[in-house]
C-alpha positions as CSV (number, residue, x, y, z in Angstrom):
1,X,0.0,0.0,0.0
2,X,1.4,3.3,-1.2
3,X,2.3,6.0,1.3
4,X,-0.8,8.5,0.2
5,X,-3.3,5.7,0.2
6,X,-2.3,5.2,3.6
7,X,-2.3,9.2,4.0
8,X,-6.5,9.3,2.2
9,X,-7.3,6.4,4.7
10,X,-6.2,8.2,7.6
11,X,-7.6,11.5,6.3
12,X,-10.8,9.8,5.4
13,X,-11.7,8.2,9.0
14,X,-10.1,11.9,10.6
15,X,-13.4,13.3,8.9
16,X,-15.9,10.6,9.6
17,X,-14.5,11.6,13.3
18,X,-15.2,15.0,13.3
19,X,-18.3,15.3,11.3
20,X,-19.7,12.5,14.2
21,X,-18.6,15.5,16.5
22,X,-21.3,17.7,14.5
23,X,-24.0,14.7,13.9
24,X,-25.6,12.6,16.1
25,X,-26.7,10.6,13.2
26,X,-24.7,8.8,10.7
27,X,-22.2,11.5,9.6
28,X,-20.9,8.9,6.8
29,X,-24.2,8.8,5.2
30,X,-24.1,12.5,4.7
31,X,-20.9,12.8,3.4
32,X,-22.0,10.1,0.6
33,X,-25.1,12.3,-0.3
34,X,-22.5,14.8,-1.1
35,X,-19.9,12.6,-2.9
36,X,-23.4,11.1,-5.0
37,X,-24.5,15.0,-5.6
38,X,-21.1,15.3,-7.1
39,X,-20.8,12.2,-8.7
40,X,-23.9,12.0,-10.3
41,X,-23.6,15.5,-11.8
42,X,-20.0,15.6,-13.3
43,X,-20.3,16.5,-17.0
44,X,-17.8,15.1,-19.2
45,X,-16.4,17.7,-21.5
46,X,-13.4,15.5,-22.8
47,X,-11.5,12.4,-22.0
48,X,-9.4,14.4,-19.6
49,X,-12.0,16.8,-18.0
50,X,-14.8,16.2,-16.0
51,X,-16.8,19.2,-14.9
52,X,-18.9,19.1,-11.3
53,X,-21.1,21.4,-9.7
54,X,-19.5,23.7,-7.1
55,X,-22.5,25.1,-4.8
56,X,-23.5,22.7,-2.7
57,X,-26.7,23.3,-0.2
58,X,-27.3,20.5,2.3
59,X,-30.9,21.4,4.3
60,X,-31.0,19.9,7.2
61,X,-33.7,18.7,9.6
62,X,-34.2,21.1,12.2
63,X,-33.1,18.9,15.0
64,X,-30.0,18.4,12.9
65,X,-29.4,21.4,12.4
66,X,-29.9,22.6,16.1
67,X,-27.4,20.3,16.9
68,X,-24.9,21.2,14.4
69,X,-25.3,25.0,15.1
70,X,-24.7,24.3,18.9
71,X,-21.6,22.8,18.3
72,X,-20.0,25.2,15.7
73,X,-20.6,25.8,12.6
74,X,-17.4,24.9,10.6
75,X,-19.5,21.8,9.4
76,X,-19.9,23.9,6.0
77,X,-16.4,24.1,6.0
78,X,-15.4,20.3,7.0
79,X,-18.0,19.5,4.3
80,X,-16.7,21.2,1.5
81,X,-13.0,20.4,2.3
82,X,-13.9,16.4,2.0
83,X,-16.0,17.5,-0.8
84,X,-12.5,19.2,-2.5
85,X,-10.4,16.1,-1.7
86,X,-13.1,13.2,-3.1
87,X,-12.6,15.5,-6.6
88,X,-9.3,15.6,-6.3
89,X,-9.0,12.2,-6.2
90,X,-11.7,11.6,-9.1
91,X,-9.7,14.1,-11.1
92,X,-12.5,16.6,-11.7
93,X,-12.8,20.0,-12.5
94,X,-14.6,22.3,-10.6
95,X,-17.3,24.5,-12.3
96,X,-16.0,27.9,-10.2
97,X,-14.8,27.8,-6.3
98,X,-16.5,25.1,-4.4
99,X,-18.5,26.0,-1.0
100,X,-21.1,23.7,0.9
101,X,-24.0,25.6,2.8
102,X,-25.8,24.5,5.5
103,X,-29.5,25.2,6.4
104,X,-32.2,24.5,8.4
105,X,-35.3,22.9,6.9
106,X,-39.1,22.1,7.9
107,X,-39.5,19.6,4.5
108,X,-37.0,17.0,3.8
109,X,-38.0,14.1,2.9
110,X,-36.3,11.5,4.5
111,X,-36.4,13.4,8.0
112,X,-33.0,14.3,8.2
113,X,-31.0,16.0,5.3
114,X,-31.5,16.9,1.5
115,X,-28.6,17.7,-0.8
116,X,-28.8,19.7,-4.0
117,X,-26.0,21.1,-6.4
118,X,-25.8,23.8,-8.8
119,X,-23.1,26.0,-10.9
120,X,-22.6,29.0,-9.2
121,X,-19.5,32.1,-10.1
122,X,-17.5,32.8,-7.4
123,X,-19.7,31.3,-4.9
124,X,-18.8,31.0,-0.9
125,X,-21.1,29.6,1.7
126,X,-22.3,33.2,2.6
127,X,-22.8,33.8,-0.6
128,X,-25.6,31.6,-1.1
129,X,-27.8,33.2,1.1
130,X,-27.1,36.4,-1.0
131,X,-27.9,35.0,-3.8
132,X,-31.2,33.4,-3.4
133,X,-31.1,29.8,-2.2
């Protein structure tokens, strides 16, 4: 096993760690949502460029979100940083600076979190609420 692999592994269960700091329910299962959001939305433009989404809003329940709020609220942060590293290590290209939001919710459907994606310029996770979402 290569040196980085070792290095993502380590990195990988660091986050699962401290997003369970944030989430009193499966953290990991979040964090997938993301990665699928991501995944499922990459637009390939060439052989060597994939293009992804780079706003990211995850609504959360408001439970979930009281809880998250209470203990910080670097979570947007933490988020998009994983998000970052899984496209660096799928080799794609980000459609302008990426930034996860967080907010709070009455309507998700499965009770806890929804995730959407969208292209947004020069987005940050302040801007969103500027802009409209």
């Amino acid at each position: 096993m290569s040196t980085l692999t070792v290095w993502e592994q380590a990195l990988e269960r660091m986050e699962g760690a401290l997003l369970a700091q944030f989430f009193t329910r499966e953290p990991v299962e979040l964090l997938q949502a993301l990665r699928r959001e991501c995944d499922g939305n990459a637009v390939v433009c060439s052989e060597s460029r994939v293009v992804v989404p780079n706003a990211y809003e995850v609504e959360l329940a408001e439970s979930v979100h009281d809880e998250l709020t209470r203990k910080g609220s670097r979570v947007g942060q933490e988020l998009t940083d994983s998000l970052v590293r899984h496209g660096e290590k799928q080799g794609y290209e980000w459609a302008g600076p990426p930034a996860v939001h967080i907010t709070r919710s009455h309507h998700v459907p499965n009770g806890r979190y929804r995730v959407t994606s969208t292209v947004m310029p020069n987005v940050s996770a302040v801007g969103f609420q500027q802009a409209g979402h």
